[in-house]
C-alpha positions as CSV (number, residue, x, y, z in Angstrom):
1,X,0.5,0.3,-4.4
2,X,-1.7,1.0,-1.6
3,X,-4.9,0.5,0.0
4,X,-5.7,4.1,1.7
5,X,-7.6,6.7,-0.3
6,X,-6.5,6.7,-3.7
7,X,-8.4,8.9,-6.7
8,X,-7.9,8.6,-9.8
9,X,-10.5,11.4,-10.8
10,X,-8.7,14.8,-10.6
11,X,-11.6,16.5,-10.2
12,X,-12.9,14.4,-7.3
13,X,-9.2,14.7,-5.5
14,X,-9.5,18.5,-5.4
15,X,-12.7,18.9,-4.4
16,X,-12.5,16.5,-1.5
17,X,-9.1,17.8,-0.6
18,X,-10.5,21.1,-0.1
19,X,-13.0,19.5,2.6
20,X,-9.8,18.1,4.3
21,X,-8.6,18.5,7.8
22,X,-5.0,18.3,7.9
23,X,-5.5,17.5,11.7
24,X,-7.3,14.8,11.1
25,X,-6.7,11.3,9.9
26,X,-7.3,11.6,5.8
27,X,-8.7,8.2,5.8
28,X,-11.3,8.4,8.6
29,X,-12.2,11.8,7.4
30,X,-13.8,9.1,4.7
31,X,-16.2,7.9,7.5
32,X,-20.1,9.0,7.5
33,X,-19.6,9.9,10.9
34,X,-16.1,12.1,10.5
35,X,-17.5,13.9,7.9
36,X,-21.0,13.5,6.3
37,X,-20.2,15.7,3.5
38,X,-17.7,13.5,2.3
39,X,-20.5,10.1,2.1
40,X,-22.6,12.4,-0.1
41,X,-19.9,13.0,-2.6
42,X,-17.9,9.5,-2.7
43,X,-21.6,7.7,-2.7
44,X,-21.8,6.8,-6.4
45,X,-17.6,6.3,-5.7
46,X,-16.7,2.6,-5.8
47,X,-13.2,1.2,-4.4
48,X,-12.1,-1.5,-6.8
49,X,-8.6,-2.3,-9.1
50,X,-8.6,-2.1,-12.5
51,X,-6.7,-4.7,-14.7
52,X,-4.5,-3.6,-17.7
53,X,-8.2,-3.7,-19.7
54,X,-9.7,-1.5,-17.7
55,X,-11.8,-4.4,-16.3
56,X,-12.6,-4.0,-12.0
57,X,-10.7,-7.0,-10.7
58,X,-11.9,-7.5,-7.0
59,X,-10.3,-9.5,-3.9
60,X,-6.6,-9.1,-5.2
61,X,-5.5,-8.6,-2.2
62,X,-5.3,-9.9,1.6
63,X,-5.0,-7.4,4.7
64,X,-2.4,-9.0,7.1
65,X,-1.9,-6.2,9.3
66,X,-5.4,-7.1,10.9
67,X,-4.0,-10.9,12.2
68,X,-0.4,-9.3,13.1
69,X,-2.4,-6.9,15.4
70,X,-5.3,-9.4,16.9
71,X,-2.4,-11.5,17.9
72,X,-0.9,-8.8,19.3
73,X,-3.7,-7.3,21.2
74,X,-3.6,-4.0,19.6
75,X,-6.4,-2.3,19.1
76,X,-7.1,0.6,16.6
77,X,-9.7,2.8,17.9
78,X,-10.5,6.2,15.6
79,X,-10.8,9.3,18.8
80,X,-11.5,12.5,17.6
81,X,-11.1,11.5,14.3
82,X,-7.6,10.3,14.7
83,X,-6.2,6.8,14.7
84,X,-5.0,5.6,18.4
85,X,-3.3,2.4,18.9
86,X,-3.9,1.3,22.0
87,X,-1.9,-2.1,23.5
88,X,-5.0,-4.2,25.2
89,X,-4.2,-6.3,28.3
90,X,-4.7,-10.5,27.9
């Protein structure tokens, strides 16, 4: 189980992994910003988890990493359209 990118649409996977950088952070590439072309396409493209019934089940899930980091002062910043982590002073 995970949280990144996931497609269950075959068709959609291909297409949008031919728009791919492989330099580049896959999930950012998701951002308006990183790559425009990429909004247009997911747009009607909702994240959600479907149940055994195929029913979307919604806030199943908690991010902790966010708390382990603020604690931490680490900082994600996105540069280039890559992922930094960057230690910030307290």
């Amino acid at each position: 189980m995970g949280t990144s990118p996931k497609f269950i649409d075959g068709a959609l996977a291909y297409r949008l992994a031919q728009m791919m950088d492989p330099d580049l952070d896959p999930e950012k590439q998701m951002l308006p910003w990183i790559n425009p072309a990429f909004s247009e396409i997911i747009a009607d493209n909702k994240c959600a988890f479907l149940d055994k019934s195929g029913t979307r089940q919604y806030g199943v899930m908690e991010e902790l990493g966010r708390a382990w980091r603020e604690a931490r002062h680490i900082e994600k910043t996105v540069v280039d359209g890559k992922s930094i982590w960057v230690v910030t002073p307290k």
